[in-house]
VEXDREN-2710 file (C-alpha; in Angstrom, 1 decimal):
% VEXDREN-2710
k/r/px/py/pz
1/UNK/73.2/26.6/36.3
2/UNK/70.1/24.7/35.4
3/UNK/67.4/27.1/34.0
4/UNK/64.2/27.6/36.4
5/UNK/61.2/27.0/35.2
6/UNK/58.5/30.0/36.1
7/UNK/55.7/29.1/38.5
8/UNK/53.2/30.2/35.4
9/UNK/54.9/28.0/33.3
10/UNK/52.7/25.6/34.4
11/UNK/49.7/27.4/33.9
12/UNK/50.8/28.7/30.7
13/UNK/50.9/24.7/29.4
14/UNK/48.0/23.4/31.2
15/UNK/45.8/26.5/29.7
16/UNK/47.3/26.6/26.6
17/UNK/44.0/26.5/24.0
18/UNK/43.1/29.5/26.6
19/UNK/46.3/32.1/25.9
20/UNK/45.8/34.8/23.6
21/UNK/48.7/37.1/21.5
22/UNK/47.2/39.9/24.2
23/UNK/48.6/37.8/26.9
24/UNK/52.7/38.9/26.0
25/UNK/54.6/38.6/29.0
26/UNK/53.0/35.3/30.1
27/UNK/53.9/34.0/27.2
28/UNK/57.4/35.1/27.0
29/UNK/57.8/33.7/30.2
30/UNK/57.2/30.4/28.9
31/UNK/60.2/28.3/28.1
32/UNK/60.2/27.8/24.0
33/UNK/60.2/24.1/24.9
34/UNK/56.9/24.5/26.3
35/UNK/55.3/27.0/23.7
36/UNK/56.8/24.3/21.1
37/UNK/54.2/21.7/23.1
38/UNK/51.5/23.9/24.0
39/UNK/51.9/24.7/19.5
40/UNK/52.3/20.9/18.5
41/UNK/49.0/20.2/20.7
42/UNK/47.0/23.0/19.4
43/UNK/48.0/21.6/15.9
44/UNK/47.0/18.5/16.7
45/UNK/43.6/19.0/18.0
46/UNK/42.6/21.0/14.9
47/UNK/44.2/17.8/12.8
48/UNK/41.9/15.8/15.3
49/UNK/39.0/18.5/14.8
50/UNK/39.1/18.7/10.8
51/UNK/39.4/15.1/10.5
52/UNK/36.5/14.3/12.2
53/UNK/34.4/17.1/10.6
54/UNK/35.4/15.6/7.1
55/UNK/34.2/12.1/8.4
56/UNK/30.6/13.9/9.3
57/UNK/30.6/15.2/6.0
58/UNK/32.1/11.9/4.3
59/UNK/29.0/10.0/5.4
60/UNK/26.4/12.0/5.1
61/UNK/27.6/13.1/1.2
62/UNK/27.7/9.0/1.0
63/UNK/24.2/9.2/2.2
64/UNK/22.5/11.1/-0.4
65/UNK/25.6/10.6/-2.9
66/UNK/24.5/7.4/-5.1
67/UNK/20.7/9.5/-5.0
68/UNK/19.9/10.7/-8.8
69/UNK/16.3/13.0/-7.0
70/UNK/13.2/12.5/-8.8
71/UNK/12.1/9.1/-9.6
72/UNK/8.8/7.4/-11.6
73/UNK/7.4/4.6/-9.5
74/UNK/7.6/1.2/-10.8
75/UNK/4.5/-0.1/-10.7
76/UNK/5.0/-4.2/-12.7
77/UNK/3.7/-6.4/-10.2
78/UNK/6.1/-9.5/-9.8
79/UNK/5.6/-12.1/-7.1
80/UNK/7.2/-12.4/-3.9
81/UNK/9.7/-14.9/-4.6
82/UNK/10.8/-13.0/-7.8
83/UNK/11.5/-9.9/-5.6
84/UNK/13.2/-12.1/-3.5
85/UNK/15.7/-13.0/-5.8
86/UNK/15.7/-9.6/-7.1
87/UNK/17.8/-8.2/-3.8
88/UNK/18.3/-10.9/-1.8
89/UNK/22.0/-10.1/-2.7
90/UNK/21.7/-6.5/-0.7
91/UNK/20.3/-8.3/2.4
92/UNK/21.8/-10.3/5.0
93/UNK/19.4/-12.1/7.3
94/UNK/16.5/-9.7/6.5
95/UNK/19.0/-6.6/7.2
96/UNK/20.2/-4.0/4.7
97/UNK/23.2/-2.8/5.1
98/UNK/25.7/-0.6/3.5
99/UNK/28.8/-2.2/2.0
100/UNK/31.9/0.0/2.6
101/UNK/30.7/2.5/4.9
102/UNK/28.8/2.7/8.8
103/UNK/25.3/4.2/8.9
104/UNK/24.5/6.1/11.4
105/UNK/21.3/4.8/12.3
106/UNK/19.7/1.9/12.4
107/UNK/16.3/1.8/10.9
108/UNK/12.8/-0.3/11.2
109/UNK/10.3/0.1/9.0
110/UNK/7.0/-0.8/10.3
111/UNK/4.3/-1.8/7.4
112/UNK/0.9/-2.4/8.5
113/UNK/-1.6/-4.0/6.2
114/UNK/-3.8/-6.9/5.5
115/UNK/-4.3/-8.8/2.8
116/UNK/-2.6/-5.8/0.4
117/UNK/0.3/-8.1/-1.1
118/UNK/0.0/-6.5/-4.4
119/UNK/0.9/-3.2/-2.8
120/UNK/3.4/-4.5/-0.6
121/UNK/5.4/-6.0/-3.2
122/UNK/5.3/-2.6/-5.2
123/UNK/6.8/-0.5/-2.2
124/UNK/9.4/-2.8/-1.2
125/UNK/10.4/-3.3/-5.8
126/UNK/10.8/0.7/-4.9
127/UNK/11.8/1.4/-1.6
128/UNK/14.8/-1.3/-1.7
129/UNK/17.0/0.6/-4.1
130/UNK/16.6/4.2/-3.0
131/UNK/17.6/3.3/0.7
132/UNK/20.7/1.1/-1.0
133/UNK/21.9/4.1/-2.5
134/UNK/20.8/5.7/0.6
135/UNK/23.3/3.7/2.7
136/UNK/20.5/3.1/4.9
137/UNK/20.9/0.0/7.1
138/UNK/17.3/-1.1/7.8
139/UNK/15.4/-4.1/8.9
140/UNK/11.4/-4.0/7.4
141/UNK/8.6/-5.3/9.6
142/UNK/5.3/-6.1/8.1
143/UNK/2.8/-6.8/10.4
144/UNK/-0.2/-8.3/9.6
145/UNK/-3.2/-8.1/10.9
146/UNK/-5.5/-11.3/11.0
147/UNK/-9.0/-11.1/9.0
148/UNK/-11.2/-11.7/12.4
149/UNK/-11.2/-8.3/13.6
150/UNK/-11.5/-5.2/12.4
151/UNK/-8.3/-3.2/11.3
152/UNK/-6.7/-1.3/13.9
153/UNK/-3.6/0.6/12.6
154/UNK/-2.5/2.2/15.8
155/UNK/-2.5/-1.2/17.5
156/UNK/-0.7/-2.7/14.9
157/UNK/2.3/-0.2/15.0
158/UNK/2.7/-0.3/18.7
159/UNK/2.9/-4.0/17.8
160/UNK/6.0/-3.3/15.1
161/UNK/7.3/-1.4/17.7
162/UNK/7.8/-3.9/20.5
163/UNK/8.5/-7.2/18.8
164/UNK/11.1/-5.3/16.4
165/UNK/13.2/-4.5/20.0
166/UNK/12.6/-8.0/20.9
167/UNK/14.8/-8.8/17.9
168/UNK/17.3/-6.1/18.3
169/UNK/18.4/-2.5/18.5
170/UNK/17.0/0.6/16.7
171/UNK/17.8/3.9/16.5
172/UNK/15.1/5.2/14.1
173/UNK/11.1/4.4/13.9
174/UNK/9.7/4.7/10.2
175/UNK/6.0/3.6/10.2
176/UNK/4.8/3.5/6.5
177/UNK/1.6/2.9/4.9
178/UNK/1.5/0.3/2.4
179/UNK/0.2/2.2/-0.7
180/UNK/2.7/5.1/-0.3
181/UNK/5.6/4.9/-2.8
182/UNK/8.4/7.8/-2.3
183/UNK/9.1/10.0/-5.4
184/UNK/12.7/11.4/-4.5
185/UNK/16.1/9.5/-3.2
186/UNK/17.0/12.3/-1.6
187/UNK/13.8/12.4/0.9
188/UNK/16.6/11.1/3.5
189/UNK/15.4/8.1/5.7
190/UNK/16.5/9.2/8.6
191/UNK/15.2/10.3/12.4
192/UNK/16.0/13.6/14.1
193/UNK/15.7/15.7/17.1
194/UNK/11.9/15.8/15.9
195/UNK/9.0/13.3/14.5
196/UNK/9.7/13.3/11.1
197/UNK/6.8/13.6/8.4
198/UNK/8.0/12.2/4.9
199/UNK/5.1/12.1/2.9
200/UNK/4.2/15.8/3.0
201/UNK/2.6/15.8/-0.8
202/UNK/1.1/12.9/-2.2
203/UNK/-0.5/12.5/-5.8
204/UNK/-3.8/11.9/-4.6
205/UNK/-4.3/15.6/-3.1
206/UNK/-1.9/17.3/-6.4
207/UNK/1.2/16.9/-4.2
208/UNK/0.6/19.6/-1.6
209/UNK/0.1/19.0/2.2
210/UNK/-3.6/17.8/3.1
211/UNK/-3.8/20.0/6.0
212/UNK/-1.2/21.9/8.1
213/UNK/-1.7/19.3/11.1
214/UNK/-1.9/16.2/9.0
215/UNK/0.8/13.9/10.2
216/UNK/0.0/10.1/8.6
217/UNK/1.2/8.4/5.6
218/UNK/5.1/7.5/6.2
219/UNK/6.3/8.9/9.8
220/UNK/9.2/8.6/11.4
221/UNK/9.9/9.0/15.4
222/UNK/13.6/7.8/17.0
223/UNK/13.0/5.4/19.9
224/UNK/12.9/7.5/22.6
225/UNK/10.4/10.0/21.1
226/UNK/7.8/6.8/20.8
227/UNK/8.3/5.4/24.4
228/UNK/7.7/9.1/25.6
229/UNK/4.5/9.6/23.7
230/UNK/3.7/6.0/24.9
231/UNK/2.9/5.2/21.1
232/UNK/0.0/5.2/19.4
233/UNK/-3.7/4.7/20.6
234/UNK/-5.0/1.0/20.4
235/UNK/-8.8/2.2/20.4
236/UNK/-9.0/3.5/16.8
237/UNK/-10.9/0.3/15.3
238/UNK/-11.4/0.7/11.6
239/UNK/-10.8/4.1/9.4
240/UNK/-9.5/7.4/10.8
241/UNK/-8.5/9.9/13.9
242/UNK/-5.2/7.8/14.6
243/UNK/-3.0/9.9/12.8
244/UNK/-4.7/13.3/14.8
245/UNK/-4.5/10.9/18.1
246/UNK/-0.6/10.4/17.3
247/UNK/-0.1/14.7/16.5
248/UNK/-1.7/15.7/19.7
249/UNK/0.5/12.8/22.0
250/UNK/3.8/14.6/20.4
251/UNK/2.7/18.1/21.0
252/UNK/1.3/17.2/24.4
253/UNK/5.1/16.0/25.1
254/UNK/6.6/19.2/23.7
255/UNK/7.7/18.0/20.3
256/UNK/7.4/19.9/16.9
257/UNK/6.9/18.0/13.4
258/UNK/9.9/18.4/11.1
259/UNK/9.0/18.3/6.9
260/UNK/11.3/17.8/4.3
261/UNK/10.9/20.5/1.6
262/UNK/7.8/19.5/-0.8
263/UNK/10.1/18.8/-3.3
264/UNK/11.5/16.1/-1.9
265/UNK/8.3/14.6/0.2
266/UNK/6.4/13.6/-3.1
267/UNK/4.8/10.4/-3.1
268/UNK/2.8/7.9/-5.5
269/UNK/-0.8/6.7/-3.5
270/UNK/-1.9/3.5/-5.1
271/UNK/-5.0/3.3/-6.2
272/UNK/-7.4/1.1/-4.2
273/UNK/-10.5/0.9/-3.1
274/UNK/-12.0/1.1/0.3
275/UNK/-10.6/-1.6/2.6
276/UNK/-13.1/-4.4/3.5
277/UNK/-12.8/-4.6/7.5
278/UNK/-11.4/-1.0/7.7
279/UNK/-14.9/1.4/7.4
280/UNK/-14.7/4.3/9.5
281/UNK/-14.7/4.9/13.0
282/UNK/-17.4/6.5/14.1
283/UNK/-15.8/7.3/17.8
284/UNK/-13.0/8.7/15.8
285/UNK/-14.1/12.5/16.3
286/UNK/-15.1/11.8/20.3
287/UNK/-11.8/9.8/21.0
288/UNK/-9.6/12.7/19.3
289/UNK/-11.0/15.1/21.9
290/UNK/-9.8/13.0/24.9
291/UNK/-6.4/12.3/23.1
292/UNK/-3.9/13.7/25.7
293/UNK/-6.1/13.0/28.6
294/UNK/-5.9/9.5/28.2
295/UNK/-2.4/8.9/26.6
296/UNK/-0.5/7.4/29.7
297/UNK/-3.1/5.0/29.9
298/UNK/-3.6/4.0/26.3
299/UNK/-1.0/3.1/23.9
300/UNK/2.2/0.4/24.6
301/UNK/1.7/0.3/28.3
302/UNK/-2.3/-1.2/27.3
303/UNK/-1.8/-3.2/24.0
304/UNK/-2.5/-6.7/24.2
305/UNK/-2.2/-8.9/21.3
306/UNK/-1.2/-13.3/19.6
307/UNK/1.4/-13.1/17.3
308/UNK/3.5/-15.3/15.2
309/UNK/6.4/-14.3/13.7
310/UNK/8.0/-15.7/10.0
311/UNK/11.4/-14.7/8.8
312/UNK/11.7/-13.9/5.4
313/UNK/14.8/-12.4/2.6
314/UNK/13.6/-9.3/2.8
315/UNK/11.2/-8.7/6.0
316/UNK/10.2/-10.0/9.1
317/UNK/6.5/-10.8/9.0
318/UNK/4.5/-10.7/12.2
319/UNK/0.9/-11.8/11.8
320/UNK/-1.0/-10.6/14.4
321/UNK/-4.4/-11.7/16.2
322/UNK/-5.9/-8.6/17.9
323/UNK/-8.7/-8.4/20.1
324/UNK/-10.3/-5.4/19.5
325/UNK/-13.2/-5.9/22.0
326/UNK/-10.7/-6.5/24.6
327/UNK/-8.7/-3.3/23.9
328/UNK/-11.7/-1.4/24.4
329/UNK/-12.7/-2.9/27.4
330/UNK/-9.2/-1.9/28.8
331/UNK/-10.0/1.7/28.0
332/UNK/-11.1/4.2/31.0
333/UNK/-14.5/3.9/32.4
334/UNK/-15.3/7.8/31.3
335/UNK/-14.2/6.6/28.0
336/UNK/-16.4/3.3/27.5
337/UNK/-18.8/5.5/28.9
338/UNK/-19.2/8.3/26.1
339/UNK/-18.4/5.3/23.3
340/UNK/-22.2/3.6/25.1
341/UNK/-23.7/6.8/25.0
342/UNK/-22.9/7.9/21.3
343/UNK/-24.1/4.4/20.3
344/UNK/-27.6/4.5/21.5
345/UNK/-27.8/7.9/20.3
346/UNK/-27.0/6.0/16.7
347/UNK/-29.5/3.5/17.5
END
């Protein structure tokens, strides 16, 4: 007589992560066939579980494993074309990628500058090996800003931002200052649930943090996080308030500032003088105060901007024509107002 299967059987095998030793006479109502299936998958999702877990772990070791920690910053200037040459064997098409392995993120770099070649050349001479041993797979974008206007930082990034989507996908958002060269490999270039701020102790202010709310240097948001806060301001024109502009859009949309520890966040400022185009902004105090009021309507939704674009070995350069008048004009009427106001009171 053939052997009947129990009605709870069934249950038995569909539920079987969700038996316990406490649950006896359901189980020993289960055919052995059964508990010898409901055993061979429970074995083989923890296979499935462990193996996975050991990938995680696989690449991110990987990630920091080639890192030796603290570094002296090479400072021989070489020209571009030597630099070039230098790595142009780690790159493919102005993308560096890992050899053997996957990263999991994909990275822009957005460098703003003018006319600052000599520092550009030292960050890349730097920054080139420690994300290779990083496994890092990045694409750098240095944008340029033309010399008929003054320098607009905040402008410039929102225009890193859009034209590096135009040319493919990023996960991660890493906008650096040109004169910032990182003193540790294992200061991970990476993005996570939170804006990232890298360069937490810089030479300049004997490596400790400026101020508890400073948030400027090298920064890193993921995608999502900089369409949210609608990027940065376009009305900073010339030195100063940007970075406090960008703070107050992240906490305004709920997000907290992750820091590596200061070990790790130590960085090299080059030495330069004050930029000629760049003087401070004397709105910078006024537009701070109206940071979140005006952050829907002021950022990548407003920016207007020429561009051309050159392909290089090792970056993409976009040299940008930006119309500073023009961005301020696009600004709200309360805001033009106060700016009109303050500069009579100058006058």
């Amino acid at each position: 007589m053939a052997q009947q299967i129990p009605r709870n059987a069934i249950v038995c095998l569909a539920q079987k992560t969700r038996v316990t030793f406490a649950d006896k006479s359901l189980i020993n109502r289960c055919p052995k066939r059964i508990l010898r299936l409901r055993n061979i998958c429970i074995l083989v999702s923890f296979l499935i579980s462990v193996i996975f877990l050991y990938k995680l772990s696989f690449i991110s070791n990987r990630n920091t494993g080639q890192c030796v920690g603290r570094l002296d910053t090479d400072k021989n200037l070489i020209s571009l074309k030597q630099l070039g040459l230098k790595f142009q064997h780690l790159f493919n098409h102005g993308r560096l990628q890992p050899r053997d392995c996957q990263a999991l993120q994909r990275l822009a770099i957005i460098i703003p500058f003018r006319k600052r070649w000599s520092h550009l050349i030292v960050l890349l001479n730097n920054l080139i090996p420690l994300l290779s041993r990083q496994q890092a797979d990045v694409h750098f974008f240095v944008v340029e800003q033309s010399s008929r206007s003054t320098f607009n930082r905040g402008a410039l990034q929102n225009v890193g931002f859009l034209e590096a989507l135009q040319l493919g996908q990023f996960d991660c958002f890493i906008f650096h200052d040109v004169d910032l060269v990182p003193l540790n490999d294992k200061n991970l270039y990476r993005c996570g649930d939170n804006p990232r701020h890298f360069s937490v102790a810089l030479n300049k202010y004997s490596y400790s943090l400026l101020y508890p709310g400073y948030f400027g240097g090298v920064v890193g948001l993921s995608t999502q996080q900089y369409r949210d806060i609608n990027g940065n301001s376009n009305l900073y024109v010339g030195w100063g308030g940007e970075d406090d502009d960008l703070l107050e859009r992240l906490l305004n949309k709920g997000y907290y500032i992750s820091r590596y520890a200061t070990d790790l966040s130590k960085y090299d400022m080059i030495q330069h003088g004050m930029e000629e185009g760049n003087k401070p902004n004397p709105f910078r105090l006024m537009l701070l105060e109206t940071a979140r009021v005006r952050q829907e309507v002021d950022g990548l939704t407003s920016i207007q901007y020429n561009k051309t674009i050159t392909d290089l070995i090792l970056f993409t350069l976009i040299t940008v024509d930006i119309d500073n008048e023009q961005l301020l004009r696009a600004a709200p009427e309360y805001i033009q107002n106060i700016m009109a106001t303050t500069t009579e009171k100058q006058d």
